[in-house]
N, C-alpha and C positions, 0 to 999 in steps of 0.2 A: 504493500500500500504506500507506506512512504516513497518509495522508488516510482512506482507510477507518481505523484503527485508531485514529486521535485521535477520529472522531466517534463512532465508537463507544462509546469511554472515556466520553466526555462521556453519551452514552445512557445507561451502565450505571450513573454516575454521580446521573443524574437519575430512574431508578427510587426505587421505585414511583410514585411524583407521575406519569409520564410512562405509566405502564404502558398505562389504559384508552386512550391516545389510540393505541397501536401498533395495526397491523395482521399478523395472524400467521394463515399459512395453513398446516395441520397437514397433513403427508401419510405416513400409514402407522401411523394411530393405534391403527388395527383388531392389528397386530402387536402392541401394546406391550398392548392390551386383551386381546387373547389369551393371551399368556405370565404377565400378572399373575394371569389365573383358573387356573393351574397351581397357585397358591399356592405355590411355592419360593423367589419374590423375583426381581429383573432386574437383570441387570450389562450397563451401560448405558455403553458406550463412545462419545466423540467425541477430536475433538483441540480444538488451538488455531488453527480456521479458525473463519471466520465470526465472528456473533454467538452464541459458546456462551455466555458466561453468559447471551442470552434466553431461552436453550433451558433453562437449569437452574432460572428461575424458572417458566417455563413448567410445565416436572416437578414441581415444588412446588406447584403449584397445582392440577395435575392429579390427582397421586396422595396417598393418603393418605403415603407418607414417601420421600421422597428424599433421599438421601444422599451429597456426596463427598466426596473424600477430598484434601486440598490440602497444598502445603508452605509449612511457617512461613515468613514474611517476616521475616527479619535485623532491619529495620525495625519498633518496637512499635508507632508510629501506622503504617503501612501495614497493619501487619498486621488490627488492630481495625478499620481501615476498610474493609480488603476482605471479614473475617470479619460485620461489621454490614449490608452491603451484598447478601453472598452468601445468609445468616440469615434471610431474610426468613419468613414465615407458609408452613408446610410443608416446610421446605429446614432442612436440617444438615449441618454440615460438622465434618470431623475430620482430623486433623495426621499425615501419617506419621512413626512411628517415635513416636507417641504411643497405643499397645494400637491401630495403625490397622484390624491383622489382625480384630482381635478383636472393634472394632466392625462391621468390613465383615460378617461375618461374622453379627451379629447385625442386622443389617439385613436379610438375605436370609432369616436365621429369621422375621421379622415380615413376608416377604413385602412386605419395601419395593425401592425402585430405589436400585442402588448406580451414584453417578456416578464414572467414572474417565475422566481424559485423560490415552488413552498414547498420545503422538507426541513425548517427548523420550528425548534419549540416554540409557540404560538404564545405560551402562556395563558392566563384566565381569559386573553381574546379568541382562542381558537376554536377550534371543533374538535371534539374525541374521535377520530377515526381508529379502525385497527392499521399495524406496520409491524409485520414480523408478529403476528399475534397477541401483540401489548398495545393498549390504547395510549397511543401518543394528541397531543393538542399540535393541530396542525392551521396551518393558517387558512382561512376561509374567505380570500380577495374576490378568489379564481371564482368559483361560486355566487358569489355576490353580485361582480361585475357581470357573468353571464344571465341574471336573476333580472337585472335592471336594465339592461341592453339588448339581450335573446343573441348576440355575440358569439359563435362556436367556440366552443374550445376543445383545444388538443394538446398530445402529450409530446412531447421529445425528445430523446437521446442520443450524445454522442459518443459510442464507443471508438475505442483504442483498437485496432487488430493489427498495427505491426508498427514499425519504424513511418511516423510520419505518414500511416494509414489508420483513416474513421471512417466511421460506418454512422449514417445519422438517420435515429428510426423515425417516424414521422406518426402518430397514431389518434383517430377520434378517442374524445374522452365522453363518454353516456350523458346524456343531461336530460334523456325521455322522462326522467322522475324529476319536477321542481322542488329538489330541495338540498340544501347548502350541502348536509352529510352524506349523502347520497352521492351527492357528486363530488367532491373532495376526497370520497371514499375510493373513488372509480380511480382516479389518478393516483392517488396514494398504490393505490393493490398496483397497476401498470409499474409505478416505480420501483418495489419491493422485486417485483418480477424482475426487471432490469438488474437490477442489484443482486438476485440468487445465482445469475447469469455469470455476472463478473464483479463479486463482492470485492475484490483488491481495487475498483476503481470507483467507490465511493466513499464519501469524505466522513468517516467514521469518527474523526474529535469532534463531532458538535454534540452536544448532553439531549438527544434528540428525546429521550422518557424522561425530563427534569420533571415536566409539570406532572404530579400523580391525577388518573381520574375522582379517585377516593377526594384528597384532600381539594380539590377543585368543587367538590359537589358539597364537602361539607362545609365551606368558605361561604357558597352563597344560600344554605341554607339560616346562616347566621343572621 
C-alpha cells in the first residue's frame, strides 16, 4: 500500500509533462456520454482508491467543465500546490464551506461534472450506510444534490494495472429508490467492491469507522 501511494504521489506530481506518455483504458464512457446529453449536469462520485486524481484530469479533458469540491489544506504551500496541480486546463476546484453548495450547484446548471469523494467519516452529518459490513457515517452530498436537481449520478474508478497503465471504470449509481440511504448505499457497496478487487490501492489511514452508529443515535436521542 505504501508503495503504490508514494509512486503514485510522484505520478501526480509529475503531470502534465508525464500525461501523453500514460496509458489509460476508458470503460463505460458511453454512461457518462449519455447522462451529459440529458443536459442537467453529472454528480460524479469516487473515493480515495486508486489513481483518482488520473481520473479527475482525465474529466477535465474530456468534458467541457469539471468540477470538485476539496478541503482546504491547514498548510498555505500544500494547499496552492495541490490546488495548481488539480487546476489544470478544464478542471476546477472549490473549498467546502467556501459558497461550496452554491457552486456545486451551478455547475450542474451548466450541465458540467461535479466531482465528489465521499468515502470519509461524515461524522453526526452523514448517513449510516454499510462498508465492509460495519456501519460507517458517510457523506450524503451525492444524494442530496441528485434529490434536488434529478442530476445522474455515477461511480468511478481508476485503477493501476502496470507501469504508467489505468484502467478507469465508469459505472451508473441506482437512484430508482428516492432516498438519500438508498443511494449512498448503492455507491458505497460499488466502492467496497473496487476495493476487494485491489485493497493495496486504497487509502486505508483515514479513521473511516471513527463515528460509532451506537453513540450517534444515542447523542441525538439526548
Amino acid at each position: 500500500m505504501y508503495q503504490f501511494f508514494s509512486f503514485n504521489f510522484i505520478q501526480f506530481v509529475s503531470v502534465p509533462k508525464s500525461w501523453e506518455r500514460l496509458e489509460i483504458d476508458i470503460l463505460g464512457k458511453d454512461i457518462l456520454d449519455t447522462y451529459l446529453a440529458q443536459g442537467k449536469g453529472v454528480i460524479f462520485i469516487t473515493g480515495h482508491f486508486g489513481a483518482w486524481e488520473i481520473m479527475g484530469k482525465w474529466l477535465g479533458e474530456y468534458t467541457d467543465l469539471f468540477a470538485g469540491i476539496a478541503l482546504r489544506q491547514k498548510n498555505k504551500g500544500a494547499n496552492q500546490f495541490f490546488q495548481e496541480q488539480r487546476e489544470l486546463p478544464g478542471t476546477k476546484q472549490f473549498y467546502k464551506r467556501e459558497k461550496s453548495i452554491e457552486k456545486a450547484y451551478e455547475v450542474l446548471e451548466q450541465n458540467g461534472v461535479l466531482g465528489l469523494v465521499s468515502d470519509q467519516d461524515a461524522r453526526k452529518k452523514g448517513v449510516f450506510v454499510k462498508f465492509f459490513g460495519s456501519f460507517a457515517s458517510t457523506p450524503k452530498g451525492a444524494a442530496i444534490f441528485h434529490l434536488n436537481t434529478d442530476a445522474p449520478v455515477m461511480m468511478g474508478a481508476c485503477i493501476q494495472k502496470g507501469f504508467q497503465k489505468y484502467q478507469i471504470k465508469l459505472t451508473a449509481v441506482d437512484t430508482s429508490i428516492k432516498d438519500v440511504e438508498y443511494i449512498t448505499q448503492d455507491y458505497t457497496q460499488q466502492l467496497e467492491d473496487y476495493i476487494r478487487q485491489n485493497p493495496e490501492q486504497y487509502f486505508w489511514f483515514h479513521k473511516r469507522w471513527k463515528t460509532k452508529l451506537d453513540s450517534h443515535v444515542s447523542k441525538n436521542k439526548k
